[in-house]
N, C-alpha and C positions, 0 to 999 in steps of 0.2 A: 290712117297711117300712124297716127301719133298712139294709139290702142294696143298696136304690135311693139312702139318702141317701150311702154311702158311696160306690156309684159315682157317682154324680153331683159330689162334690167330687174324685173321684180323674182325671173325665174333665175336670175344670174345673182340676186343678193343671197338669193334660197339656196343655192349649190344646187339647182336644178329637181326639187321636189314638188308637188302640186303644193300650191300657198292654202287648197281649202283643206287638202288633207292634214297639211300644218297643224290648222287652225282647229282642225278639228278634233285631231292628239291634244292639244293643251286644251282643252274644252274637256274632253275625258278624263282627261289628267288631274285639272281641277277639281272637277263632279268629285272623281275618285280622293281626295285628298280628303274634300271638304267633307266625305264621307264617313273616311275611316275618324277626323277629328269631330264628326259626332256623336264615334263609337265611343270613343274613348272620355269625352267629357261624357255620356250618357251612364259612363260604367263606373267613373269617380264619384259621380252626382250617387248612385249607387252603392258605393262602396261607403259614402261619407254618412249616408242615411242610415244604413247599417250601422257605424260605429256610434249614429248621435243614440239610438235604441239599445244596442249591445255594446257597453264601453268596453266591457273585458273581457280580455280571450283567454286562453290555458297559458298559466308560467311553461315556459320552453327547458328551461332547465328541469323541472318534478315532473313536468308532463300535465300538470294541473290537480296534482295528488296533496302537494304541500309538503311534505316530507322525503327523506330518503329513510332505508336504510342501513346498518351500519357494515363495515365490509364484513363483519361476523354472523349477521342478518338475526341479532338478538334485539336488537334496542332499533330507534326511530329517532331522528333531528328533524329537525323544522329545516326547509329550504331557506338558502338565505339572500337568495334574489327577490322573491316572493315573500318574505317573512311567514311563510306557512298559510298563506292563505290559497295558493293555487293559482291564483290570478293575475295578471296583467293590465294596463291597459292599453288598449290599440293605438297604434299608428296613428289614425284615423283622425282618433278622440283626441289624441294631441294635438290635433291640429286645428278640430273644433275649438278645442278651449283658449286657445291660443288665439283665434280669430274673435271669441267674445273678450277676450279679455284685452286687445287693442279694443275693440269698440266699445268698452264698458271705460276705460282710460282714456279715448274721446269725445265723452258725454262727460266725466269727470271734469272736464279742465274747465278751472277758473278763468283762462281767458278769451270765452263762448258767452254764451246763454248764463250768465250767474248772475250773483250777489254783486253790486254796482255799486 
């Protein structure tokens, strides 16, 4: 008897759903989360390796040509995002460098591992 009263308050917290089918949506639910987050670290870890090998992509303003030019289409200017080289560096590669160079500033500091 005491088995029916507990189901009966467990099917009445539930608003009247099966508790394993519950359980078993958030289980799916999970899986699925835990999934797609390690599509998405898999594809950054990706994307980061790419820019530690490729730092620079095409200047977006020249196109990756370095120059324009002129509206009378006689003469050529050097682009001045790019200073003429065509080039950029990635996103990516900012962010690498940005991470070695906190950790090259906490290997630096004198109040670690140093001169005593």
């Amino acid at each position: 008897m005491l088995s029916r009263a507990a189901t009966a308050t467990l099917t009445a917290a539930t608003h009247g759903s099966d508790p394993a089918a519950t359980l078993t949506a958030t289980i799916h639910t999970a899986g699925q989360v835990a999934t797609v987050l390690l599509i998405v670290i898999i594809a950054v870890a990706f994307y980061l390796f790419t820019c530690l090998v490729w730092p620079f992509g095409k200047c977006r303003r020249c196109k990756g040509v370095g120059k324009f030019k002129s509206p009378f289409g006689r003469a050529y200017r050097h682009c001045g995002k790019c200073d003429g080289s065509g080039l950029r560096v990635r996103v990516g590669r900012h962010v690498i460098n940005h991470m070695r160079a906190v950790r090259g500033a906490g290997e630096n500091s004198t109040t670690g591992r140093g001169k005593r």
